[in-house]
FITI-960102 format. One record per residue (C-alpha): x, y, z; residue number from 1; residue in one letter. Coordinates in steps of 0.05 Angstrom, whole numbers, plus 32768, in hexadecimal, padded with zeros to 4 digits. Example, Ala and Ser with C-alpha at 12.3 -4.5 7.8 and 13.67 -1.06 7.14 Angstrom:
2
{{80F6 7FA6 809C} 1 A}
{{8111 7FEB 808F} 2 S}
***
This chain:
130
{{7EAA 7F5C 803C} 1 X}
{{7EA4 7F91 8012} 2 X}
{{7ECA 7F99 7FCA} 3 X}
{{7EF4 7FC1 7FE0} 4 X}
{{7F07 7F90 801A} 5 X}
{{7F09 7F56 7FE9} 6 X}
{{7F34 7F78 7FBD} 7 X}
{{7F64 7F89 7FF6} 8 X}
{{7F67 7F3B 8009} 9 X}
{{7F7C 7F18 7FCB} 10 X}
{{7FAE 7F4F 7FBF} 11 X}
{{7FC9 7F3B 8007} 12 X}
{{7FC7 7EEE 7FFB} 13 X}
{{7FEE 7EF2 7FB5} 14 X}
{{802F 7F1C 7FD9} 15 X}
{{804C 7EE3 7FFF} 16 X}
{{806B 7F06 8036} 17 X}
{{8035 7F3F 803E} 18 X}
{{8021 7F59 8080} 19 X}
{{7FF0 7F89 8070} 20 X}
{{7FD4 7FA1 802A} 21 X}
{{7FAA 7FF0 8031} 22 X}
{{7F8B 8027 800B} 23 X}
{{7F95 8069 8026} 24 X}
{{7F8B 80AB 8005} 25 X}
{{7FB5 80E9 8000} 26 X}
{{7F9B 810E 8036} 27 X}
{{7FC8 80DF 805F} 28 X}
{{7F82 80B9 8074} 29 X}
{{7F7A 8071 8076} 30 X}
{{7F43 8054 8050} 31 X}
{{7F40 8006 804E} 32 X}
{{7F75 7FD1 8067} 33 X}
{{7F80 7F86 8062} 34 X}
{{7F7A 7F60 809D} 35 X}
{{7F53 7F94 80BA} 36 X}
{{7F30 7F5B 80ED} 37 X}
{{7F5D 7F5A 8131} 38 X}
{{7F3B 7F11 8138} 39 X}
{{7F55 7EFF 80F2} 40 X}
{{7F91 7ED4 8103} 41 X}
{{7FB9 7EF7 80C8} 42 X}
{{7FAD 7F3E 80EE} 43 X}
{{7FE5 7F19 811E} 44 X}
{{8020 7F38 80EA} 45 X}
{{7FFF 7F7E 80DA} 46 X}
{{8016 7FB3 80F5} 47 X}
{{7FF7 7FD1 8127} 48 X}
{{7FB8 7FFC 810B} 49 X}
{{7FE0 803D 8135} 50 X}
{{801B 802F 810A} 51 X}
{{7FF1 8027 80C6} 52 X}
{{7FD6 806C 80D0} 53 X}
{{8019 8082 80E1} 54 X}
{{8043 8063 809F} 55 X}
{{800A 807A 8077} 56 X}
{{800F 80C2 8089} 57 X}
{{805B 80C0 807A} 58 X}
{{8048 80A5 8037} 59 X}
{{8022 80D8 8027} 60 X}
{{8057 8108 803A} 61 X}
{{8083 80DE 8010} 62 X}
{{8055 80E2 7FDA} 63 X}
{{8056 812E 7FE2} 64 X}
{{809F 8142 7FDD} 65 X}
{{80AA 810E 7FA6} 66 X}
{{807F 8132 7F7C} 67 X}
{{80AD 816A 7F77} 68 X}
{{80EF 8161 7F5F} 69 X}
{{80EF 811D 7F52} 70 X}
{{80B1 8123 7F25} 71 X}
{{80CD 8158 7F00} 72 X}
{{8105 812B 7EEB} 73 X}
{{80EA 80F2 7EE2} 74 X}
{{80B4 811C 7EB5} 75 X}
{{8078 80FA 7ED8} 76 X}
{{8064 80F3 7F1B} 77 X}
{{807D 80C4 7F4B} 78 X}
{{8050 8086 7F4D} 79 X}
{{8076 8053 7F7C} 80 X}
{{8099 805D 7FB5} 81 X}
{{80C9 8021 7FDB} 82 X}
{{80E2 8021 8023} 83 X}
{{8110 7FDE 8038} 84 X}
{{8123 7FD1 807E} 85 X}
{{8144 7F8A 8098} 86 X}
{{8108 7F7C 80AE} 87 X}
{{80DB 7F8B 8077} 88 X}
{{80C2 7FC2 804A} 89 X}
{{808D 7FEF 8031} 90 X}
{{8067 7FFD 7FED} 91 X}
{{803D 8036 7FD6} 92 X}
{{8023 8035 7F91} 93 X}
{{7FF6 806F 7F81} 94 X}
{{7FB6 8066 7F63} 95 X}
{{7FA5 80A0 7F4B} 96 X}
{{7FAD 80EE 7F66} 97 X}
{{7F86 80E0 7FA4} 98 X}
{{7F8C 809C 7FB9} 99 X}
{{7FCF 8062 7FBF} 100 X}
{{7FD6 8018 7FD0} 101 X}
{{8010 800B 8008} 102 X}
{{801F 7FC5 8015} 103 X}
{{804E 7FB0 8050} 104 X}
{{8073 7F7A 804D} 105 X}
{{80A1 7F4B 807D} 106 X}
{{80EA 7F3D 8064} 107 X}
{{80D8 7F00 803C} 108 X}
{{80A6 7F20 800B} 109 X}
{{80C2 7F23 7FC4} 110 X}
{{80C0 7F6C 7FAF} 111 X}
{{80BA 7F63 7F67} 112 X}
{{8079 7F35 7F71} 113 X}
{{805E 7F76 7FA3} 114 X}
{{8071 7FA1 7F65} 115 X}
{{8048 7F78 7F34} 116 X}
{{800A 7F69 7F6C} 117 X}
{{8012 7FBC 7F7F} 118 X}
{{8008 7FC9 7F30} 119 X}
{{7FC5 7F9A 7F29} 120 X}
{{7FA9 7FB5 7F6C} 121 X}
{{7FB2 7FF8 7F51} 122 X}
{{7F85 7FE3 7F17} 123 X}
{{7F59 7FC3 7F3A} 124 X}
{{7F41 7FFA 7F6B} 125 X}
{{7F48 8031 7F3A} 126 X}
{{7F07 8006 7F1C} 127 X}
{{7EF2 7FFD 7F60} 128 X}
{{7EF4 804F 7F70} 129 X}
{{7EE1 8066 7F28} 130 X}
***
């Protein structure tokens, strides 16, 4: 495992509920996920890797139109975006210009504990990137 990988797996175990933790960047491209092994029994409630590349594309586009408007009032740029479905959610935290976390989660994961796990990912692979 590399850091990278490591980093991705305790964020995953610490979000009860989470399906899949990533790292993508803004060019829509996925760059590391967690499970990642399709022999690693936990890779049973991921998504499927077609659908990853898929969600993290619209994220990006997400990413893209929120910086417009929205950004310009709320004075910053957007850093978090939230999608809830019944049967789970999504969420993207960006890292920094060129990068964001995504975490997917089933309908049991608690959002605000995603939040705070989403917030010390982000720190910890900025240090990882930098």
């Amino acid at each position: 495992m590399t850091d990278l990988e490591d980093i991705l797996a305790r964020a995953w175990a610490r979000v009860s509920g989470c399906r899949l933790v990533a790292v993508a960047g803004m060019d829509g491209l996925l760059i590391e996920r967690h499970p990642a092994k399709q022999d690693d029994p936990a890779f049973a409630a991921a998504p499927a890797p077609e659908a990853i590349e898929h969600i993290v594309a619209e994220v990006t586009t997400l990413f893209g139109v929120a910086g417009g408007a929205m950004s310009r009032q709320l004075g910053t740029p957007v850093a978090e975006l939230l999608a809830l479905g019944e049967t789970g959610g999504y969420l993207a935290r960006r890292l920094t210009p060129d990068l964001f976390c995504l975490f997917v989660t089933d309908a049991t994961a608690d959002l605000s504990n995603a939040r705070a796990e989403a917030e010390v990912l982000a720190r910890e692979l900025r240090g990882a990137f930098v």
